[in-house]
N, C-alpha and C positions, 0 to 999 in steps of 0.2 A: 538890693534890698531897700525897697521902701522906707518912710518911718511910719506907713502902718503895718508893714512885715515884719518890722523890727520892731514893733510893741506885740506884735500876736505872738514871733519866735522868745520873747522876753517872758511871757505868761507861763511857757511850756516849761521854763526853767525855774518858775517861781520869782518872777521878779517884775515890780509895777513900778512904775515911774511917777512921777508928780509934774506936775504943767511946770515948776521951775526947776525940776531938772533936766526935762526935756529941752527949755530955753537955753539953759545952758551948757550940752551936747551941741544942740545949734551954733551957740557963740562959739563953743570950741571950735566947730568944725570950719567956722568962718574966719576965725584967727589962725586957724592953720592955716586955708588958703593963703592970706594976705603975707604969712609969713613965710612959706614956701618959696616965694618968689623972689626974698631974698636970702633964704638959706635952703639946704638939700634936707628938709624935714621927711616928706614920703613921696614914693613914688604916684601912691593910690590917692586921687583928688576929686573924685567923681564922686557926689556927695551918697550915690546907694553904695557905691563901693566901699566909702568910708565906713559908714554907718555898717556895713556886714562885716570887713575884712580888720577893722578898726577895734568901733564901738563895740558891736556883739561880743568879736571874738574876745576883747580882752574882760567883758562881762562873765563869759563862760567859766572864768575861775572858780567861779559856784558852787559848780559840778565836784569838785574836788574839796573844797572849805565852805565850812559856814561861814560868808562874810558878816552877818548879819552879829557876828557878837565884836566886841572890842579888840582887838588886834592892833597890834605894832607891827606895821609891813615896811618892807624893802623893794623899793624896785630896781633892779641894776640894769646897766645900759638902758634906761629907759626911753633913750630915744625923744620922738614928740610927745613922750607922755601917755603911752600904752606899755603895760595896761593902767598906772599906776593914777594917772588922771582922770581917766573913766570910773576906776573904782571908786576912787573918789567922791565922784558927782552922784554914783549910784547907791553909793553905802556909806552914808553921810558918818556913821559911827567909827571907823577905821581912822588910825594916827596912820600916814603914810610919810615916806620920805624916798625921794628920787632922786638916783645917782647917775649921773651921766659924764664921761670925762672932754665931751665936747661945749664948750662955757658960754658958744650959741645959743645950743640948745636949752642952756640953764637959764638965759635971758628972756626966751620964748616961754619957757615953764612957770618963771615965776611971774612973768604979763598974765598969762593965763589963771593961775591962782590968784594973784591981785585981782583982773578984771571977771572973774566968776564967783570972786567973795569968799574963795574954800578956807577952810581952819583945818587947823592939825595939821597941815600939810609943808614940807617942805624942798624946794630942789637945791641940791647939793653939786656943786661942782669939783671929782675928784676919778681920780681912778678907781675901779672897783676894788685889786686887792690890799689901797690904800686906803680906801673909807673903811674895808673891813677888818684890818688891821687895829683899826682906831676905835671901833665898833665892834667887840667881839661879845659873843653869848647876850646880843641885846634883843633881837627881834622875835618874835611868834609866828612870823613869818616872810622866807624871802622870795621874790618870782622875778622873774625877766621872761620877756619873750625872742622866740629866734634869734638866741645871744646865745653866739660860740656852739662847741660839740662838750655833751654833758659830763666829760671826765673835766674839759676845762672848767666850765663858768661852776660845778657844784666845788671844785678846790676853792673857786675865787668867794662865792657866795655861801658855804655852810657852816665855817669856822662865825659869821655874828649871829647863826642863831642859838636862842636858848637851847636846854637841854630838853629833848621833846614837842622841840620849833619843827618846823617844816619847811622844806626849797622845793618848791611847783613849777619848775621852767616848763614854759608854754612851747609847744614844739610840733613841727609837721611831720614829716617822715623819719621814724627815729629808731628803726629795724637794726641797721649798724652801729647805731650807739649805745644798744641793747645787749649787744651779743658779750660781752665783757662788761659787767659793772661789780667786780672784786675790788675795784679802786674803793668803793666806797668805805670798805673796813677801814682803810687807811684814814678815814674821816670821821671813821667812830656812827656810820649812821646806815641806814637800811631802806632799801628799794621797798613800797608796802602796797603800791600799785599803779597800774598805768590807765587811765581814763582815755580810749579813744571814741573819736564819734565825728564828724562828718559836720562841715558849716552848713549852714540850710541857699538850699538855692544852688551853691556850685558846685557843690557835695564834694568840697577837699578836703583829705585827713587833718585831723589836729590830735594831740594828744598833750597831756598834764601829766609830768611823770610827779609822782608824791612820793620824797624823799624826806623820813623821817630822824632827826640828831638823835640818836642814844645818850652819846654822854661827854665832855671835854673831849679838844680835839688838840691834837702835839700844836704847841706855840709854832710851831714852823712853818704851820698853814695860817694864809695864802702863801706861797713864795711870790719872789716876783714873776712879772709876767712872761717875761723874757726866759726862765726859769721853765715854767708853767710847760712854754710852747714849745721849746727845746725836747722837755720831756716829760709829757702829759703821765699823769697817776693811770698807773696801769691793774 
């Protein structure tokens, strides 16, 4: 994907860009280069690659939220900063904060935020069901992308949202993590839909599962992780 594919596929979703937030999607995509090479940030460095399998995709949350109103977001395991850095730069009105438990990557995150000027924004160095521990019933909403199978990462991530927050992990083939989701009872919250549809150009699955909080969830969630993996919410 081009960056003129990538501004025509941006249109169809209802979303335009400005000349300085395009500069800096640019600066991102070059500060990850340079830092790539001294840390394992992504495999995907090929800057159309970037820009479809990166940028797009982690803009696609759209589909599923209105980013465009005021939100308190989570992004867990966020990795280089997808989606939670692109959202970022593209929906300048969003308070975001990035968790990641690798303290690399929190060094590279917060260059990035420093050297792209963003507000509201902050990366967090902690394990996820220690920040959410710390952080309970606070966000509007939380997302991660291809992080964990969805019985784990929604135990680790739904106990800090509000009551009638939402958890949107970003996900490709998710047919077997479908077939059982009674766990969610245990978590006080409810399946309300799943958004599939296809990236442009390579036509790979993606899907937004939208997971809605009903109401308080038992203090016992998250357990630990150890805990978690032993013996996932069934």
């Amino acid at each position: 994907m081009n960056k003129d594919e990538f501004l025509e596929e941006l249109k169809k979703i209802n979303v335009k860009l400005t000349k300085l937030q395009l500069e800096q999607l640019d600066k991102y995509y070059n500060l990850l280069l340079e830092w790539n090479k001294k840390i394992n940030l992504t495999r995907i460095t090929e800057e159309k690659e970037v820009y479809l399998k990166h940028f797009y995709d982690s803009i696609t949350l759209i589909k599923a939220i209105n980013l465009n109103q005021n939100l308190n977001i989570c992004d867990i395991g966020t990795g280089a900063g997808f989606p939670g850095i692109v959202l970022k730069i593209v929906f300048s009105n969003l308070n975001i904060t990035l968790v990641d438990a690798l303290n690399k990557r929190i060094e590279f995150l917060k260059l990035v935020i420093n050297e792209l000027k963003l507000k509201n924004i902050e990366a967090i160095h902690d394990r996820a069901e220690n920040f959410i521990r710390n952080n309970r019933n606070k966000y509007d909403l939380i997302t991660c992308r291809a992080v964990s199978k969805l019985n784990i990462i929604s135990e680790l991530c739904i106990p800090g949202l509000k009551i009638n927050g939402y958890f949107i992990p970003m996900k490709a083939n998710i047919d077997d993590e479908i077939k059982n989701i009674e766990f969610l009872d245990k978590l006080n919250s409810k399946l309300e839909r799943i958004i599939s549809f296809k990236l442009p150009i390579e036509n790979s699955i993606r899907n937004l599962v939208v997971i809605k909080k009903i109401k308080d969830i038992n203090i016992m969630y998250p357990r630990s992780y150890d805990k978690i993996i032993k013996k996932p919410l069934k």
